[in-house]
N, CA, C and O atoms as a GROMACS GRO file, in nm:
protein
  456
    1UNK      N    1   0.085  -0.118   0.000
    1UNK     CA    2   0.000   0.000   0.000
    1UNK      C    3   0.089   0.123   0.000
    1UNK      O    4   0.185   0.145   0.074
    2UNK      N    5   0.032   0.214  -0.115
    2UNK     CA    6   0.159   0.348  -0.083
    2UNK      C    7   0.076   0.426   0.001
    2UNK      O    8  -0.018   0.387   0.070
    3UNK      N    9   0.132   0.564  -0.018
    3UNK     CA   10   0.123   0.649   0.118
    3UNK      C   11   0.012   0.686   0.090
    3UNK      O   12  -0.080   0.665   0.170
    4UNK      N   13  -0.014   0.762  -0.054
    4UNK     CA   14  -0.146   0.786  -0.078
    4UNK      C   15  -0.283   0.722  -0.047
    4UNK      O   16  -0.391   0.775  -0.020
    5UNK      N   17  -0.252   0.601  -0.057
    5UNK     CA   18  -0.349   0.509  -0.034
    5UNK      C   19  -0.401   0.508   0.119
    5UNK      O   20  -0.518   0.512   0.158
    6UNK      N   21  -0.272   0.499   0.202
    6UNK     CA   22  -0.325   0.488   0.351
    6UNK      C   23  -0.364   0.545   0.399
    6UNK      O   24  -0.442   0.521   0.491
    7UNK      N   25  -0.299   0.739   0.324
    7UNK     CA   26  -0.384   0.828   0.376
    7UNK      C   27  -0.558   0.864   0.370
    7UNK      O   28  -0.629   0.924   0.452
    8UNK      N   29  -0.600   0.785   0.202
    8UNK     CA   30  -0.703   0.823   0.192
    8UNK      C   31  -0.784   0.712   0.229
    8UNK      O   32  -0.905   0.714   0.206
    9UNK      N   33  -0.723   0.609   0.288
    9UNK     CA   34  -0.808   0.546   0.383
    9UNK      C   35  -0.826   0.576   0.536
    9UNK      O   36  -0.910   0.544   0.621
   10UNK      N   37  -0.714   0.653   0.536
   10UNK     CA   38  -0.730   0.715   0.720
   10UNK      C   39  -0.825   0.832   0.711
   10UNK      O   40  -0.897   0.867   0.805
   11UNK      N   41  -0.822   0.893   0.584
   11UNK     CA   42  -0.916   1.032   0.596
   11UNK      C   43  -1.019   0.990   0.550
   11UNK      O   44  -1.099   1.083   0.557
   12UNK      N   45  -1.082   0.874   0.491
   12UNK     CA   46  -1.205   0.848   0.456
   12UNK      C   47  -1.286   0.756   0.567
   12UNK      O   48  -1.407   0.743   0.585
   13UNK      N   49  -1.191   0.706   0.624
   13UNK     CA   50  -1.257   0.586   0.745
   13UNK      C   51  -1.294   0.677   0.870
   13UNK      O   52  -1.398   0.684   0.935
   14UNK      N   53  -1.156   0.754   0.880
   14UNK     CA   54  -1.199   0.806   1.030
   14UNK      C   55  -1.327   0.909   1.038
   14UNK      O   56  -1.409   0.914   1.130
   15UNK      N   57  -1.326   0.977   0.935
   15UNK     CA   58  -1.432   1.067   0.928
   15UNK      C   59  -1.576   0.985   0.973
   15UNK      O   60  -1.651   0.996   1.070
   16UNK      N   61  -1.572   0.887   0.840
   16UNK     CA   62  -1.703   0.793   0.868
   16UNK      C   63  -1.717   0.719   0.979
   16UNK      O   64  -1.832   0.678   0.993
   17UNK      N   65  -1.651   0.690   1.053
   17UNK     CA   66  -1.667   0.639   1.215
   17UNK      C   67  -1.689   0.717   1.309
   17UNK      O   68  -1.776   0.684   1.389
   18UNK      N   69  -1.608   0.864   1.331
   18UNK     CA   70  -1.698   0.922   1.405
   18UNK      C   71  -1.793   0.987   1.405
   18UNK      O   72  -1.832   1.045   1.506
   19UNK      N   73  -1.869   0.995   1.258
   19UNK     CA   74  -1.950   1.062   1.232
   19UNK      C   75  -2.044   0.948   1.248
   19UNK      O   76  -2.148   1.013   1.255
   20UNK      N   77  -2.074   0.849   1.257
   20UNK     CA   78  -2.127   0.757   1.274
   20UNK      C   79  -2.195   0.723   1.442
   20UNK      O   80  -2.297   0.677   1.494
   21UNK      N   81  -2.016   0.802   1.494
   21UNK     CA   82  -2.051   0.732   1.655
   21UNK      C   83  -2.135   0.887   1.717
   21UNK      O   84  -2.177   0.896   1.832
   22UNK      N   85  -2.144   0.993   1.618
   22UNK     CA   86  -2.251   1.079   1.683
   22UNK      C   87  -2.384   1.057   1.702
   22UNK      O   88  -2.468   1.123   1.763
   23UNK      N   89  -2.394   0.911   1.614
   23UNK     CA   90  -2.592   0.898   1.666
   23UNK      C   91  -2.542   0.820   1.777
   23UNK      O   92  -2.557   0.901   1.870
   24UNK      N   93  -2.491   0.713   1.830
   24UNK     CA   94  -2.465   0.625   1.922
   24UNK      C   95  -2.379   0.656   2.020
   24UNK      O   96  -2.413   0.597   2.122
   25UNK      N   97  -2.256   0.740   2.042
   25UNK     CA   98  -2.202   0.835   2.155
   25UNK      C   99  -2.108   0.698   2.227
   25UNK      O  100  -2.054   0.692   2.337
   26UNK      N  101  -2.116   0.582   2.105
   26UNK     CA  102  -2.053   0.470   2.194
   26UNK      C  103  -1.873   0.468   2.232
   26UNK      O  104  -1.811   0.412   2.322
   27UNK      N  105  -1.831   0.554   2.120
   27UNK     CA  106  -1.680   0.601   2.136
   27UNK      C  107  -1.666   0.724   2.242
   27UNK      O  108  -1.566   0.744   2.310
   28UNK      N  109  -1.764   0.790   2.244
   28UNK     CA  110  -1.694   0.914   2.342
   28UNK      C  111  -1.880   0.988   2.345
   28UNK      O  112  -1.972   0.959   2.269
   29UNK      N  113  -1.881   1.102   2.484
   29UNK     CA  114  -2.012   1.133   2.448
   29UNK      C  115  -1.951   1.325   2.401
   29UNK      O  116  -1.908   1.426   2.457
   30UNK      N  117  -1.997   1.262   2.229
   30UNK     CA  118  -1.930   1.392   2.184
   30UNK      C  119  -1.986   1.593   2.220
   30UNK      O  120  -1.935   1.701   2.191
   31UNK      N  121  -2.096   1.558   2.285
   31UNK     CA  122  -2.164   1.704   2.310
   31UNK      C  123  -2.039   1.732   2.426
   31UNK      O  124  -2.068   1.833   2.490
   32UNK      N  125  -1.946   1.690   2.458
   32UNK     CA  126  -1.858   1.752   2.570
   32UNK      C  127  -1.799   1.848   2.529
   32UNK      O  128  -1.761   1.943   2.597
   33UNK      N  129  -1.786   1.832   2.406
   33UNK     CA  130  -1.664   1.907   2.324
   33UNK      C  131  -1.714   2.025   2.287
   33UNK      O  132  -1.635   2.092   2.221
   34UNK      N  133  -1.833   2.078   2.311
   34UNK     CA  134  -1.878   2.161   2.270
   34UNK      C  135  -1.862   2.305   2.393
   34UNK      O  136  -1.940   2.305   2.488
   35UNK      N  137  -1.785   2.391   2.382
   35UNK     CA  138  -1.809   2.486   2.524
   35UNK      C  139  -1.954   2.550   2.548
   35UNK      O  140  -2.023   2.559   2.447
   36UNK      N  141  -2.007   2.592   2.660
   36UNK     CA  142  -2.124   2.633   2.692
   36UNK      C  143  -2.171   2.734   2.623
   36UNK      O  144  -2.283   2.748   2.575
   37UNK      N  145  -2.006   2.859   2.615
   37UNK     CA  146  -2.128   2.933   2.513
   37UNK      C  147  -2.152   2.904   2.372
   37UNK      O  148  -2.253   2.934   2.309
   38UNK      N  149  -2.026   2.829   2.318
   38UNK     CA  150  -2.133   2.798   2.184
   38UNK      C  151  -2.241   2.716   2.201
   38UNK      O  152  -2.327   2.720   2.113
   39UNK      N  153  -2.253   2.656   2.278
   39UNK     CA  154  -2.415   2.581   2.333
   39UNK      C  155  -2.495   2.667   2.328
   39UNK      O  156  -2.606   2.637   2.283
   40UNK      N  157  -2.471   2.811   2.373
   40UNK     CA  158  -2.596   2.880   2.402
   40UNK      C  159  -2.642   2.982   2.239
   40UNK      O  160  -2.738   3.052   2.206
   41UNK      N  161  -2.528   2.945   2.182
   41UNK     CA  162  -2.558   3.045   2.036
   41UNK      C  163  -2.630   2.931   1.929
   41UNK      O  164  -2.682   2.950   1.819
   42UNK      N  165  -2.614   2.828   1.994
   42UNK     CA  166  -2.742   2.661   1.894
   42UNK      C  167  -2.843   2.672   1.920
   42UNK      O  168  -2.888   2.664   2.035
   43UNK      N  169  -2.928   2.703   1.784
   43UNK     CA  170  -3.094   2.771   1.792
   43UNK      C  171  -3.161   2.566   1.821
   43UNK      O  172  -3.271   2.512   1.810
   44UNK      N  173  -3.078   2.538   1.843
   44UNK     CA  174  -3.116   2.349   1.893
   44UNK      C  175  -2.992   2.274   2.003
   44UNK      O  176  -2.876   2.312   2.013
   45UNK      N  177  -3.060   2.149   2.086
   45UNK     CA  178  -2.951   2.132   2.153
   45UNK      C  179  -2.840   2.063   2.117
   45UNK      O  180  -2.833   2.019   2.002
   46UNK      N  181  -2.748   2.045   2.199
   46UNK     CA  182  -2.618   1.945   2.160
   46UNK      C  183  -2.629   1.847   2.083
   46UNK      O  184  -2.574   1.843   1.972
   47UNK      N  185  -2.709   1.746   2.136
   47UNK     CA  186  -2.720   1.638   2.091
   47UNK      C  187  -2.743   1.620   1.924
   47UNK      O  188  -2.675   1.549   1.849
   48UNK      N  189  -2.889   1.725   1.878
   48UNK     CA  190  -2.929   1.741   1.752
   48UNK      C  191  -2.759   1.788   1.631
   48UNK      O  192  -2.706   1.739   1.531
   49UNK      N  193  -2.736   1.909   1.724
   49UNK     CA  194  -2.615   1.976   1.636
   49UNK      C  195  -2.489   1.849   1.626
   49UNK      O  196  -2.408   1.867   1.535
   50UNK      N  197  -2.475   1.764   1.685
   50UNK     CA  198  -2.398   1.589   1.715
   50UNK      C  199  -2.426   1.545   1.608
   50UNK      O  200  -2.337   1.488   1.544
   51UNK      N  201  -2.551   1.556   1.556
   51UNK     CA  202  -2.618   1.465   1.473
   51UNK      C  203  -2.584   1.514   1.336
   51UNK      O  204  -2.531   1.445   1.249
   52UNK      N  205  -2.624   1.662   1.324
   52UNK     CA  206  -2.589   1.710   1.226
   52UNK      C  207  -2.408   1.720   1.151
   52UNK      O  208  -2.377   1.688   1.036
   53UNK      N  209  -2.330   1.765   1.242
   53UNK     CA  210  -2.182   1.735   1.232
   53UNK      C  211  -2.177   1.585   1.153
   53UNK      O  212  -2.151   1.571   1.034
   54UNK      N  213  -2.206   1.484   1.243
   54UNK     CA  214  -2.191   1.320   1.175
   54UNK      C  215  -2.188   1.293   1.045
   54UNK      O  216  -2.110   1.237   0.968
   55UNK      N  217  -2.345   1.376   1.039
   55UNK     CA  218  -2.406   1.360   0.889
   55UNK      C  219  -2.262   1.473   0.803
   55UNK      O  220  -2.233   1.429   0.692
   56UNK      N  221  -2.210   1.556   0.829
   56UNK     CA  222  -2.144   1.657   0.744
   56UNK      C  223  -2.001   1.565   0.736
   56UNK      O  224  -1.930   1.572   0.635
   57UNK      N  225  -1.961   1.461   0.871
   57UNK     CA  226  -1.868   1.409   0.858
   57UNK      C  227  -1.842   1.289   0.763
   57UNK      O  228  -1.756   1.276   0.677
   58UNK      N  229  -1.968   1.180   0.813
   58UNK     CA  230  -1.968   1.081   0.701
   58UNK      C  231  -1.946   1.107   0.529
   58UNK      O  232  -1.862   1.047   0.461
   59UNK      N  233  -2.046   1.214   0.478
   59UNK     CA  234  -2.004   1.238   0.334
   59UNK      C  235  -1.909   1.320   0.316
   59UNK      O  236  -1.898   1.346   0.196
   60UNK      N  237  -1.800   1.400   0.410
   60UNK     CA  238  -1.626   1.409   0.409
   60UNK      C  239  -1.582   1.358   0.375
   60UNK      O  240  -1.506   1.383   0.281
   61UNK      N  241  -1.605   1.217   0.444
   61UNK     CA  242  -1.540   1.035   0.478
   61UNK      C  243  -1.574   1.022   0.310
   61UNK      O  244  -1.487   1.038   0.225
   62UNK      N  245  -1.683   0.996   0.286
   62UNK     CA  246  -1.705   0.920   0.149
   62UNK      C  247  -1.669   0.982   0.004
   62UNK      O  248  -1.647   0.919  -0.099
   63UNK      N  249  -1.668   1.148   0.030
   63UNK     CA  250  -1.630   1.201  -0.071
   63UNK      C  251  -1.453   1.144  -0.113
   63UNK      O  252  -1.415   1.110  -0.225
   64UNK      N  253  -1.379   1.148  -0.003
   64UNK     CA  254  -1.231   1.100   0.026
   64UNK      C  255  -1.192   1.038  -0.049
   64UNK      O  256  -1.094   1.060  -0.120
   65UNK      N  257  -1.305   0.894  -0.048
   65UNK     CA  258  -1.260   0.793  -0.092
   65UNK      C  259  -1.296   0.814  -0.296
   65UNK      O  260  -1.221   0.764  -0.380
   66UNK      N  261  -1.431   0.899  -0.335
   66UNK     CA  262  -1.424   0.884  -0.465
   66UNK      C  263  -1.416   1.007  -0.500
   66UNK      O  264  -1.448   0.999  -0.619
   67UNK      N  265  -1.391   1.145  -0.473
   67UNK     CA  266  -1.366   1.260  -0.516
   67UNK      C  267  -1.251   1.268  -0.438
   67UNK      O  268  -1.282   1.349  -0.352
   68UNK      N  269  -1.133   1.231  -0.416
   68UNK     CA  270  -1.000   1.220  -0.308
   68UNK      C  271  -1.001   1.385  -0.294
   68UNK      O  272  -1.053   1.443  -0.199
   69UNK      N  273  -0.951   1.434  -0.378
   69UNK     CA  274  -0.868   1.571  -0.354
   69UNK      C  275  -1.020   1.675  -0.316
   69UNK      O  276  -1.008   1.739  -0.211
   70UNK      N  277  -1.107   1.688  -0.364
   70UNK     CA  278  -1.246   1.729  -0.274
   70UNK      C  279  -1.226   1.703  -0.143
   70UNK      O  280  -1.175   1.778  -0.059
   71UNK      N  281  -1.277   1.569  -0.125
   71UNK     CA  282  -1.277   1.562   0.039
   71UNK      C  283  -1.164   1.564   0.106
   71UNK      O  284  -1.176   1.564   0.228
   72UNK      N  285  -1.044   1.564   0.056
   72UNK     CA  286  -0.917   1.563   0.182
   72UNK      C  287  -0.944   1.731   0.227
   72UNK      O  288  -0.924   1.776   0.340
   73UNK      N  289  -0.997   1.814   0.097
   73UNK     CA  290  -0.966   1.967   0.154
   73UNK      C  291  -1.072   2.024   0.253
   73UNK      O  292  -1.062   2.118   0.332
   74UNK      N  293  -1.198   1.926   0.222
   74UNK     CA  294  -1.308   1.977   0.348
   74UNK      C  295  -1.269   1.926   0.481
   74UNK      O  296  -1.278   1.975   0.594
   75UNK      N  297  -1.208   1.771   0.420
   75UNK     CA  298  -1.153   1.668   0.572
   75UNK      C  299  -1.058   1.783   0.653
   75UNK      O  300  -1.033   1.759   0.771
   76UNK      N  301  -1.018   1.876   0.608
   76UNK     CA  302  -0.844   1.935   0.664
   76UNK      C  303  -0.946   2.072   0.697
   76UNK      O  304  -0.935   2.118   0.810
   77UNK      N  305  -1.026   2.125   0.622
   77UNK     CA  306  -1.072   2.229   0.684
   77UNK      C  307  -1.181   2.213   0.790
   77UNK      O  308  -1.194   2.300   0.875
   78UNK      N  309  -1.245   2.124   0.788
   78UNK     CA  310  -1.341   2.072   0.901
   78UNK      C  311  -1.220   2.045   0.974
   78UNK      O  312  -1.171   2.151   1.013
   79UNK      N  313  -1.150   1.937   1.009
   79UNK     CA  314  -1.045   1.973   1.120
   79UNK      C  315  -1.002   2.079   1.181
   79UNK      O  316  -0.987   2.072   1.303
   80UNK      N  317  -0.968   2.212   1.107
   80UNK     CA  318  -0.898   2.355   1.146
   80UNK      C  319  -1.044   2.409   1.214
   80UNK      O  320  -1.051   2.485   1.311
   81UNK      N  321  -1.155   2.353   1.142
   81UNK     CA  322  -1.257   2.433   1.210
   81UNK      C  323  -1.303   2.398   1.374
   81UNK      O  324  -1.310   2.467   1.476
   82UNK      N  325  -1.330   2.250   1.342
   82UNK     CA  326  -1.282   2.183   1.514
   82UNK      C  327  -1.200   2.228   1.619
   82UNK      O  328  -1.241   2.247   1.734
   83UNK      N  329  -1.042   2.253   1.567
   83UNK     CA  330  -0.954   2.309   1.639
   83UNK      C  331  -0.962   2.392   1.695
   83UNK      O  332  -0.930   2.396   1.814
   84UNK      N  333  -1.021   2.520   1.609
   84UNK     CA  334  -1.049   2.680   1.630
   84UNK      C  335  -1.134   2.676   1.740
   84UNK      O  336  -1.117   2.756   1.832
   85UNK      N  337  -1.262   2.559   1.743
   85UNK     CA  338  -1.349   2.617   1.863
   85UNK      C  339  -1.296   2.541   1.925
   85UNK      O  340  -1.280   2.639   1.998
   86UNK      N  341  -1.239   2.444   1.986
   86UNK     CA  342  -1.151   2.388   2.075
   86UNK      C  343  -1.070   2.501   2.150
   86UNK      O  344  -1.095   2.538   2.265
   87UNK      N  345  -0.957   2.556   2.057
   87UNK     CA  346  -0.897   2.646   2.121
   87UNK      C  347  -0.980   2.800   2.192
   87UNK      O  348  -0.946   2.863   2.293
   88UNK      N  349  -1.087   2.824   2.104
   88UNK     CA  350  -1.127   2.936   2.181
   88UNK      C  351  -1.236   2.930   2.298
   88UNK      O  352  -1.278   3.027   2.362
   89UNK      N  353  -1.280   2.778   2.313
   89UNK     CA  354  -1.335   2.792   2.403
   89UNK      C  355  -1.207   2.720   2.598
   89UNK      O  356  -1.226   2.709   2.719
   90UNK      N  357  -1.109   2.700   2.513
   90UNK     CA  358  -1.017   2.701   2.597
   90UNK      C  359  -1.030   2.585   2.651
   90UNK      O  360  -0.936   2.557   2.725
   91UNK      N  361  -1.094   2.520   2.644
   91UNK     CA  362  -1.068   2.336   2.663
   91UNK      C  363  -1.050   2.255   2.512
   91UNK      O  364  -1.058   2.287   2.393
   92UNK      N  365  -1.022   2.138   2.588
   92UNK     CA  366  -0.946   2.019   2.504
   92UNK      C  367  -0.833   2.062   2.394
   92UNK      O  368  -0.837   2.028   2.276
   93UNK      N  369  -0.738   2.139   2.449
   93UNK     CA  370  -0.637   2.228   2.377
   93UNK      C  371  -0.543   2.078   2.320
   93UNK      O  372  -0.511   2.079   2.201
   94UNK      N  373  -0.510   1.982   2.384
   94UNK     CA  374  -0.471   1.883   2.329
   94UNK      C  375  -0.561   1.811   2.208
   94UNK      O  376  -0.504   1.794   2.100
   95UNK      N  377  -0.650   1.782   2.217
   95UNK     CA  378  -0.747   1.761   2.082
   95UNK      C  379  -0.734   1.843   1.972
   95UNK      O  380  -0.726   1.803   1.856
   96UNK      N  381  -0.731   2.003   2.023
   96UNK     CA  382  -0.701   2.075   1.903
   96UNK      C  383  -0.558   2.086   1.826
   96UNK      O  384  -0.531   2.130   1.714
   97UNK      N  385  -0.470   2.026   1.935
   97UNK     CA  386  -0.302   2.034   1.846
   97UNK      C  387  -0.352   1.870   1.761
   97UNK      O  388  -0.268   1.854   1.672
   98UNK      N  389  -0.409   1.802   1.759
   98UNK     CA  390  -0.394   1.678   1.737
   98UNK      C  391  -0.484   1.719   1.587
   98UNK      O  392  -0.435   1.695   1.477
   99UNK      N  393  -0.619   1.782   1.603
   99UNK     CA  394  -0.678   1.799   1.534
   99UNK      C  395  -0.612   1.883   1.414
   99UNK      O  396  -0.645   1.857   1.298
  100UNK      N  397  -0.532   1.970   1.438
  100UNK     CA  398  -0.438   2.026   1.339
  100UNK      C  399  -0.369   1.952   1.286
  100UNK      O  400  -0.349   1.949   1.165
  101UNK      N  401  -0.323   1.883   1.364
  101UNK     CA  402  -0.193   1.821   1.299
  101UNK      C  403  -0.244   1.699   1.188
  101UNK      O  404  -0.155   1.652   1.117
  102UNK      N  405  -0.387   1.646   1.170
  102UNK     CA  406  -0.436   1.591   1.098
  102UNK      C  407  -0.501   1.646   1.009
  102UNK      O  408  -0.539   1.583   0.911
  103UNK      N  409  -0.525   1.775   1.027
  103UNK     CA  410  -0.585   1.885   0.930
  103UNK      C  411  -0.483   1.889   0.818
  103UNK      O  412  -0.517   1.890   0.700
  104UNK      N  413  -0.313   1.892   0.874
  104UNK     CA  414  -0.227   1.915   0.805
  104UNK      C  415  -0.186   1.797   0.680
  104UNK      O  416  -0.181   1.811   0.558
  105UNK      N  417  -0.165   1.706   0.746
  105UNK     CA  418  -0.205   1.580   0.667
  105UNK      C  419  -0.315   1.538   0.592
  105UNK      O  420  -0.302   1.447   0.510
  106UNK      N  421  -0.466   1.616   0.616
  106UNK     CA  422  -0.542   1.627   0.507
  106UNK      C  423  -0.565   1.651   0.384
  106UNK      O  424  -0.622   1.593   0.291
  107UNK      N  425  -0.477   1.810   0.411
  107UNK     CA  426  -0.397   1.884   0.318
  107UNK      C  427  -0.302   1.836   0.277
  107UNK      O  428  -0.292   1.846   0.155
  108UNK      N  429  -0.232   1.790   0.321
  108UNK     CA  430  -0.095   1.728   0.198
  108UNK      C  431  -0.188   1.614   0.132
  108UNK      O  432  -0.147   1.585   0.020
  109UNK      N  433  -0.280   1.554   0.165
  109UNK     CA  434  -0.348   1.429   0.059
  109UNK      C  435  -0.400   1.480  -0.053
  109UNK      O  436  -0.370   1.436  -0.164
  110UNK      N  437  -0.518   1.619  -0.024
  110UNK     CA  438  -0.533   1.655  -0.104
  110UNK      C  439  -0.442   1.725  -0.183
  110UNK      O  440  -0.479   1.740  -0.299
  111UNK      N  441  -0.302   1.787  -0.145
  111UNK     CA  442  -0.216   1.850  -0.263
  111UNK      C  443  -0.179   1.712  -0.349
  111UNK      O  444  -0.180   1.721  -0.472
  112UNK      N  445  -0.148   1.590  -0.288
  112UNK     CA  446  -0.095   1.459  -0.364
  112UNK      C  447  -0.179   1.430  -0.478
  112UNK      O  448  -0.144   1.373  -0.581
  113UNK      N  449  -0.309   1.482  -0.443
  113UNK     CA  450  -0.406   1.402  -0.520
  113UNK      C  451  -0.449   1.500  -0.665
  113UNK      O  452  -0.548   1.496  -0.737
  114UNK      N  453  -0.354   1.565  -0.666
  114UNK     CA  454  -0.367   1.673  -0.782
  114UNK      C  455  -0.330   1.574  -0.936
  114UNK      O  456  -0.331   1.628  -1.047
   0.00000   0.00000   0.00000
């Protein structure tokens, strides 16, 4: 398997698994991640906006795999976007270096896939 390959199976799988585990919360219960006040600026609660993310994540995941260079660049910018409210709501600052740093690697799949 070359590199390309593994990557666009790491950026197409992972997306679709946790976007998956937002209806079921069986990997992690993801409304944590959310800080209070962006809770309070969701015209709906956590759980629903969980639901919705999943759904935006899974077809990330699937675009990956048959539009590659499409979805690696939403996969890498949905990551930076994760990060950003991570960092500004000032928790899970480790999630957000992690989350970058796979954002970054999103981006190099999609430059590969030119």
């Amino acid at each position: 398997m070359n590199e390309i390959t593994l990557l666009k199976y790491t950026f197409g799988l992972v997306p679709i698994v946790a976007g998956l585990d937002k209806f079921t919360n069986i990997l992690v219960d993801w409304s944590q991640y959310l800080g209070s006040g962006f809770q309070e600026l969701l015209p709906f609660d956590a759980p629903t906006f969980m639901i919705i993310v999943g759904i935006i994540e899974i077809v990330a995941g699937v675009l990956v795999f048959f539009k590659t260079k499409i979805g690696a660049f939403i996969v890498s910018g949905w990551l930076t976007l994760i990060a950003l409210t991570l960092i500004l709501s000032g928790n899970y600052l480790d999630v957000a270096v992690r989350d970058l740093v796979m954002a970054i690697a999103a981006y190099v799949l999609a430059k590969l896939s030119s």
